[in-house]
N, C-alpha and C positions, 0 to 999 in steps of 0.2 A: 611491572615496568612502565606502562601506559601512566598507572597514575603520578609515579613519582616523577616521570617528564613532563605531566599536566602541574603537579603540584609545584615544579621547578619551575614551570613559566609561567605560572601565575605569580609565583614570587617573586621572579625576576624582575614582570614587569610594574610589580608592585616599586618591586625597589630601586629600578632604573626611573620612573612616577616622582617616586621622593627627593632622589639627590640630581635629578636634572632640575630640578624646581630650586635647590640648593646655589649650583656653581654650575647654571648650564653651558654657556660661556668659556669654562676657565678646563685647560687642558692640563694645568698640572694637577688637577687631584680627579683624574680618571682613577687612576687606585684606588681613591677611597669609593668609591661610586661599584669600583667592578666587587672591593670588599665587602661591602653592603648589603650588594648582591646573594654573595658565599653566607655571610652573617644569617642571614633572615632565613634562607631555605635551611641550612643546618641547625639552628636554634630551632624552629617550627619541628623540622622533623626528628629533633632531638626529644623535645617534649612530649611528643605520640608517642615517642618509643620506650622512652623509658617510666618510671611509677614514681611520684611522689614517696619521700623518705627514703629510696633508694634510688641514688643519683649516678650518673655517669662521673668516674675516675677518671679511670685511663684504662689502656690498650693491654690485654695478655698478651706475652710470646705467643702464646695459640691462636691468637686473633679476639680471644673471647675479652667482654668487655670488664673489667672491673669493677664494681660496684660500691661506692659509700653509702655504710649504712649511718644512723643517726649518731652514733658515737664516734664517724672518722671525721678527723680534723677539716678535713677536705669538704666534707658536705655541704656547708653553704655556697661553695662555690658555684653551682652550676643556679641555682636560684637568680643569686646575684647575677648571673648571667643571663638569664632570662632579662631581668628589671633593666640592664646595660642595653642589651637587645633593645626593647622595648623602647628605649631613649633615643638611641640612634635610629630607627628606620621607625618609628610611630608606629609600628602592625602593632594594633591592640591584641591579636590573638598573643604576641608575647607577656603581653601583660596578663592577662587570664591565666595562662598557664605558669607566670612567676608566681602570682597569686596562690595557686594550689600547692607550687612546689614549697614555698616560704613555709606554709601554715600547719607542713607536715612533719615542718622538723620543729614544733611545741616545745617537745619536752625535752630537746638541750636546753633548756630555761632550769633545768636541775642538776643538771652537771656541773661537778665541782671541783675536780680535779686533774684539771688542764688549763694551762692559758688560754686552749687553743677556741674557748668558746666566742674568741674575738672575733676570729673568723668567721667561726661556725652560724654567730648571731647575726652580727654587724653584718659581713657583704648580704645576707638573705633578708632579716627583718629592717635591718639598719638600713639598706636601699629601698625595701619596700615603703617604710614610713616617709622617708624622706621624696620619695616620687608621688605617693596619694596621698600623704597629708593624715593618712584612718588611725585613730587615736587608736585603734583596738591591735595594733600591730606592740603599742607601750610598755604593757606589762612585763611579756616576755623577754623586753629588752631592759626593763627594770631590772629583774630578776636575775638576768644573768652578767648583768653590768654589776649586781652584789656579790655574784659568786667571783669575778673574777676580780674582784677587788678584795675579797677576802683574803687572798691568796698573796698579797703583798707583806713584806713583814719589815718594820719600819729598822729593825736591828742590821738586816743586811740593805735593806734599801732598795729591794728589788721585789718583783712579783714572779716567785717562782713558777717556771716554765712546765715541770712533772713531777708525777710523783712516784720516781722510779725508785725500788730500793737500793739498790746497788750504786746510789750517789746523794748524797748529803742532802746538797740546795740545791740543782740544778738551773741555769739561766742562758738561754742559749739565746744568740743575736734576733732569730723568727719573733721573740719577744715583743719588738720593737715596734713590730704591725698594730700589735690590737691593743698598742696605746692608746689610737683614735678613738676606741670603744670607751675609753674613760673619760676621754677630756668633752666628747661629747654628751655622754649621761651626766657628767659633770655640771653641764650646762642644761639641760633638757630634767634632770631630777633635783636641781639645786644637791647638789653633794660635792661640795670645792673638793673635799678632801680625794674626790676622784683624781681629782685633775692633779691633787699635789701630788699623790702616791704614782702616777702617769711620770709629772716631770722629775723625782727624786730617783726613779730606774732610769729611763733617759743619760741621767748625771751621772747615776754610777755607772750605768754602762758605757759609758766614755771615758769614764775610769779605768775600767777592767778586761773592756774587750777587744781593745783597739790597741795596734801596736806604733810603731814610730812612723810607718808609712802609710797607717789611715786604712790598711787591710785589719779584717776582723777574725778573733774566734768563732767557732761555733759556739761553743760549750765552755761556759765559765759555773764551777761547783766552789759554790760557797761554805764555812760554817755556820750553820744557824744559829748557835748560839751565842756568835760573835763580829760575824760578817767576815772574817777574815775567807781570803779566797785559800781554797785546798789544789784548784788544778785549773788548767784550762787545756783545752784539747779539742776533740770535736768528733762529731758522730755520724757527720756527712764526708767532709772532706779530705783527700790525697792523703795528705797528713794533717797531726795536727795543730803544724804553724802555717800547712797551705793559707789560700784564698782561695774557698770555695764559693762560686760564683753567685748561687743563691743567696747564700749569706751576707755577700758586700752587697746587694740588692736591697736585701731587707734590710739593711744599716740607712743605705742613701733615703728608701721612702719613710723609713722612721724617725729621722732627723728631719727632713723636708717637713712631715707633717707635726713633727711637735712646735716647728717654727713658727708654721704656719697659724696653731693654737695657742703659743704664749708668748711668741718674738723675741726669746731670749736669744741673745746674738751666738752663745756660744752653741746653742744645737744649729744653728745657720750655719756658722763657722763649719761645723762636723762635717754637717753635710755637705759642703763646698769641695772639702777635702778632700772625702770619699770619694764624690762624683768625678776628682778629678785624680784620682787613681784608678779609676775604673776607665776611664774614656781614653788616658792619656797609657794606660797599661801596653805593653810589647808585646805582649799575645793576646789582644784583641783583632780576632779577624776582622779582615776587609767590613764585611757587611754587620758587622757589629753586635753579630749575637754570640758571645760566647761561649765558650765549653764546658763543659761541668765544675772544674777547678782550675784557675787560670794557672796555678802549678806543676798541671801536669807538665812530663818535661816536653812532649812531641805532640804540645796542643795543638799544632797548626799542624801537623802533618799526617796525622794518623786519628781516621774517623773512626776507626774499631775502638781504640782506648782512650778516643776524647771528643764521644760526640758532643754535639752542639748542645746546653740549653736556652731553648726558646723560653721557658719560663721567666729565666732569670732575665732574659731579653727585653720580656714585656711590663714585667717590673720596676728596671732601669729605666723602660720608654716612660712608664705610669706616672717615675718621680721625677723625671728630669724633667719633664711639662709641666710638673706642677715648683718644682723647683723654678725655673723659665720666670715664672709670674712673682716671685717673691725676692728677686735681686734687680738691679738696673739694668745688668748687660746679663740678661737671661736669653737671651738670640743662642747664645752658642750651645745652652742645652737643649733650647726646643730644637737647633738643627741636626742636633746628634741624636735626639729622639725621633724625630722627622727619619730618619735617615735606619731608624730600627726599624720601624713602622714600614717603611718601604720595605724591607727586608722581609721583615714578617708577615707582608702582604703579597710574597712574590711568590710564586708558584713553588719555589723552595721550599717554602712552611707552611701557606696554606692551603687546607686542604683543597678539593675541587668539592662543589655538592656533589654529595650523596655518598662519597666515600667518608675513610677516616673515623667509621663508625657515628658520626654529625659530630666528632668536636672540630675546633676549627684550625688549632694549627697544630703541627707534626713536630717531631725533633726536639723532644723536653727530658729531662734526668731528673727522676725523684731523689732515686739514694744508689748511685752508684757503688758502694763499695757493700751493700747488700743486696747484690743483683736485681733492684726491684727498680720496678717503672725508667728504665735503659731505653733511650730514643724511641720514645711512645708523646699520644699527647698526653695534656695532664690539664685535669678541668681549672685549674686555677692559673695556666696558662692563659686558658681561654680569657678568665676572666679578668687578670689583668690589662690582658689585650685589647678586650670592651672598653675598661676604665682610661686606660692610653686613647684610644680613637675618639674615645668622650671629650675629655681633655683636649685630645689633636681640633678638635670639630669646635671647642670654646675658645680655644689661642687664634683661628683661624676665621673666624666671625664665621661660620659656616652655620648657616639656621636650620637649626634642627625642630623648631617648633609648628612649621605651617600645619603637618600633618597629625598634631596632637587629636587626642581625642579624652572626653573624662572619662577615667576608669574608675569613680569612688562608686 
């Protein structure tokens, strides 16, 4: 008990050091200052507690902690979250220990049948490269930028999502994310054709998964030997013509960033769209993090059958910042991300140190309609959440450099 009240005030005052040096001054971003705070001691003690290649998930019913091992989609998350860490509060120990976490998840550099190596690579190696510059982070993001390019097929026009038997082609909206992993290696291995096979799923998926009000499927199954669609339905959501909340998430920062990679007006356009079904939605709560599916019918009334997710919260906050920067009149999404962010940082969702097992926010739904991960956190929560307050701290001139240190 001693040590972890010593270790909390030493971090504390590490990181009360950093962001008075920031906006000593300026009383309205106390929040991000007290966040910072929570960020660095739980990320630190995150990293003691748990082992390289097996990452904190999220929370059992029993309390026990979940684990990703090298082959759950989820795993680069918490890496990634070290390197987010690391950017916002300069403790080099998080970078030390992103470093160990990144380099143990190697050999998804072999996996090949899931999209989900977008994630898996890109937030772990993809941010590690991109903060120290170490060429030797390359390969492995070479290699898996080939496997997940593989997996496009030019007949349907999309980069199938799994390879489950019991459904033809599968492409579900998640897709959308680990486009960035193309259009980047795209750029970084000379491989246009990354980039093209990126924006021609993009297109069709604006084709197929999007209905007249700019709400998404989950799950669009294809023919492969024709492209024709077989179904659309969904494997998260209420039903499936709901609007499952993660899903319109992953839509809005997918369209955001393909814009932001080839400026074709009509993924701008998407995203404009989306965001403003989501923000402008009748059952979005006050504080703007919402529910697992905005369909439920007693979203607002009933926290047993519709709790909140923060995931999908922090995803929204991720793109609409980044959204903010690529229109004229982007004020009204950074204040509506602003306004998550406060939410997300308010004793409602995030944790306190040293509870919450060190992740950082509470109140996330993985898969509700298979009792799994129901108002627990969820590491890519977290790490969205990083990515948003990164974003929040570049919109806001907030200098996050004074306390840099080299980590190569």
């Amino acid at each position: 008990m001693k040590k972890t009240l010593a270790l909390f005030l030493a971090i504390t005052a590490f990181s009360i050091n950093t962001f008075a040096q920031l906006k000593q001054e300026d009383p309205s971003l106390e929040w991000f200052k007290k966040t910072s705070e929570v960020i660095n001691f739980q990320l630190n003690k995150a990293a003691q507690t748990y082992k390289p290649g097996k990452n904190p998930r999220s929370i059992n019913p029993n309390g026990t902690v979940r684990i990703a091992g090298l082959t759950d989609w989820t795993t680069g998350f918490f890496p990634g979250s070290l390197w987010y860490g690391y950017e916002l509060t300069g403790d080099k120990a998080l970078a030390e220990q992103a470093k160990k976490f990144t380099i143990a998840l190697d050999s998804i550099r072999n996996i090949k049948n899931t999209h989900d190596v977008g994630f898996m690579l890109f937030c772990s190696y993809g941010n590690a490269y991109r903060i120290t510059g170490d060429k030797t982070y390359l390969p492995v993001l070479a290699d898996g930028a080939a496997n997940l390019y593989a997996r496009f097929s030019p007949t349907v026009g999309t980069i199938r999502s799994w390879d489950f038997a019991w459904l033809h082609y599968p492409v579900i909206i998640d897709n959308m994310m680990n486009l960035e992993y193309l259009y980047w290696s795209a750029n970084q291995f000379n491989k246009p054709e990354y980039a093209k096979a990126a924006s021609t799923h993009a297109l069709t998926t604006i084709k197929n998964h999007f209905r007249k009000d700019y709400s998404s499927y989950h799950l669009v199954d294809y023919d492969p030997k024709t492209g024709k669609v077989l179904k659309k339905g969904t494997h998260q959501g209420v039903t499936d013509d709901s609007a499952w909340a993660r899903g319109q998430a992953w839509g809005l920062y997918g369209y955001t960033m393909c814009y932001e990679n080839t400026k074709n007006p009509k993924f701008l356009d998407q995203a404009e769209r989306i965001a403003s079904f989501i923000m402008n939605h009748p059952k979005m709560p006050k504080d703007k993090v919402p529910v697992w599916d905005f369909d439920v019918h007693n979203a607002l009334d009933t926290a047993e059958l519709a709790p909140r997710d923060a995931s999908a919260a922090a995803v929204i906050a991720s793109a609409l910042l980044d959204l903010s920067t690529q229109v004229k009149d982007g004020k009204k999404y950074a204040d509506y991300a602003e306004d998550i962010l406060k939410s997300l940082s308010s004793d409602a969702y995030l944790a306190k140190p040293g509870e919450n097992s060190y992740f950082l926010l509470k109140h996330s739904v993985g898969a509700f309609l298979y009792n799994s991960e129901i108002d627990t956190p969820l590491d890519y929560a977290d790490y969205y959440y990083l990515e948003a307050l990164k974003r929040y701290a570049a919109i806001k001139k907030i200098d996050l450099s004074k306390n840099r240190t080299s980590i190569n």
